[in-house]
N, C-alpha and C positions, 0 to 999 in steps of 0.2 A: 314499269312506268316509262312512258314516252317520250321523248322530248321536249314536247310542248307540257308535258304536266312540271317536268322538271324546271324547266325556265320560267312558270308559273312557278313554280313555290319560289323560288331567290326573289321574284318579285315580291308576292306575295307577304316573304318575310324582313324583307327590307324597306319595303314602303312602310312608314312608319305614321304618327300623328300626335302630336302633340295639344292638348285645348290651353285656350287661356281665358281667364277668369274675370271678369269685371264683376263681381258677385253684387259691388252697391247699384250697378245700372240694372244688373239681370241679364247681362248677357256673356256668351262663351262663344268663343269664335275657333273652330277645331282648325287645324292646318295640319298637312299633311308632304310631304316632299317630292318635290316635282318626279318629275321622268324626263329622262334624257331626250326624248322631243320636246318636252315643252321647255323644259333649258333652251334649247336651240330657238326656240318661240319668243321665248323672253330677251334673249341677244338678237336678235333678228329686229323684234320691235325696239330696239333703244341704240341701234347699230350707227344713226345719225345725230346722235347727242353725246356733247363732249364735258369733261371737270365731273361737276358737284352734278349738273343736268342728269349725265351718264349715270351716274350713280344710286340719283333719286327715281329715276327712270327703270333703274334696274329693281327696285326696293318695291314699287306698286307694283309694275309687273310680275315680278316674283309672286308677291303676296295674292295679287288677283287670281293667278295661276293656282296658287297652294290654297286657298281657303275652300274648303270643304263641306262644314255646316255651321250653323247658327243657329241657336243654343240646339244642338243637338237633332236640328233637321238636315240631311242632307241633302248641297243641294243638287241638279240634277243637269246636267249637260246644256240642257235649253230650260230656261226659264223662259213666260210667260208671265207679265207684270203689267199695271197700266203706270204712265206715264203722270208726268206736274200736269195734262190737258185731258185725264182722266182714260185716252185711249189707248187700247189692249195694244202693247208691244210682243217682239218674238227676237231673243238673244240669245248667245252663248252664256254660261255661267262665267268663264273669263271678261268678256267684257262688259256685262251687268255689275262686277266687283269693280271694275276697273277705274269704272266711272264714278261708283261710289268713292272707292279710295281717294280720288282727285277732291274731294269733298272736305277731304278728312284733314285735319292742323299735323303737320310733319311730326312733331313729336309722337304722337298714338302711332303715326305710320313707323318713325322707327323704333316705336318698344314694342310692336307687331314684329318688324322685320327681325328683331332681337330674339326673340324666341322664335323663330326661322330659321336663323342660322344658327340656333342653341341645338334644333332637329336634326338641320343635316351634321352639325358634329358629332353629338350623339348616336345617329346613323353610322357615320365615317369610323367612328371607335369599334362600334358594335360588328362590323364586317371586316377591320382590323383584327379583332380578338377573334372570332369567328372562323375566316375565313386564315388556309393556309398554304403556303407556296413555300418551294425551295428556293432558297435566295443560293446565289453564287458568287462565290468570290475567287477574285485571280490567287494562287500561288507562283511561289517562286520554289528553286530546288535551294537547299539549306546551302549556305558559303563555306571554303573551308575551312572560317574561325570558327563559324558555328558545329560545321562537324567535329572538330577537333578541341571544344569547349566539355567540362567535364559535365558528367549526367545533372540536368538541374539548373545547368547554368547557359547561359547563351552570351557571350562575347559582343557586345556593340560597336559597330562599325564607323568612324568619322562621317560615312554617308546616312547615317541611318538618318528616317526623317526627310531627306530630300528627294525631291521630283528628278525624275528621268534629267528633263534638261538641267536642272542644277547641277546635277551629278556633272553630266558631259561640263558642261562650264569651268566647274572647280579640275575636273580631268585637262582640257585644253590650259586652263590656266599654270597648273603643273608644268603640262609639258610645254609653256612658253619660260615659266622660269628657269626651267630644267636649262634648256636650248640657249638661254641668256646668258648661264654658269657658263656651259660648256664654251659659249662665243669668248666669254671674259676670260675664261682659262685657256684660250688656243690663242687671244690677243698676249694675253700676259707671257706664255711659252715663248710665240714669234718676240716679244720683243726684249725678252734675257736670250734668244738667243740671234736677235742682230747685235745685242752689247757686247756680248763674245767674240762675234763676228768683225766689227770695229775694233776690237783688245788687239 
């Protein structure tokens, strides 16, 4: 198997589709999940729209991108259709949806875009469970309470819990009180022994 058969089948088996059912109108609208160019297509077209805009922006686009077939034709890269003035047009399948969608009452647009993103989670799960990697994680060498902890047991540390910097923090704060004692105890010495010194 070759390269390009291999990175066809992950395609392949990841591109997923989901239908949804209007069964009282008669219609089923298949959606199926982008690809990472037309992601980048879909952020690209809505790149100058900010809030709620951005948002809805991303939701058509998306969907005009992902829809597939209707009821169960699919459709084809370039569509062929005639127009409201009866004369034969020539489009892409994204923007023959596109412009339908702008039609469409927000609601239908986001219980569409709801089973959209029901697909790519689904997806996301399904290449989760699937798919596997060795995760790594840092160690440390065991301390000497934990060496010296009986079989079974591990000894917990006043730091345990704290970040790198806390650590050093509560360390510097130490050795500022430390420092503090020893100034209070060199004052207190110097000055029992000027009182002896005036006896």
């Amino acid at each position: 198997m070759d390269f390009q058969e291999i990175l066809a089948k992950l395609k392949k088996t990841y591109i997923s589709r989901k239908t949804i059912d209007f069964s009282d109108l008669g219609v089923q609208i298949e959606l199926e999940n982008i690809t990472a160019e037309e992601d980048l297509k879909v952020l690209e077209a809505c790149k100058d729209l900010d809030g709620t805009m951005y948002l809805d922006g991303i939701k058509r686009h998306s969907l005009a991108m992902s829809i597939r077939s209707i009821n169960g034709t699919g459709l084809p890269q370039t569509l062929v259709y005639k127009d409201e003035k009866g004369q034969t047009q020539e489009t892409t399948r994204y923007l023959y949806i596109l412009k339908q969608i702008e039609s469409w009452p927000s609601s239908l647009i986001d219980f569409i875009f709801e089973a959209y993103a029901d697909l790519i989670k689904e997806t996301e799960n399904r290449i989760k469970k699937e798919g596997k990697f060795e995760r790594l994680a840092l160690t440390t060498s065991p301390t000497v309470e934990e060496t010296e902890a009986p079989d079974g047991f591990k000894k917990v540390s006043e730091d345990a819990g704290l970040t790198d910097v806390e650590k050093m923090n509560k360390r510097v704060e130490k050795e500022i009180a430390d420092a503090d004692a020893h100034m209070a105890q060199t004052e207190q010495a110097a000055v029992r022994n000027s009182d002896r010194g005036s006896r």
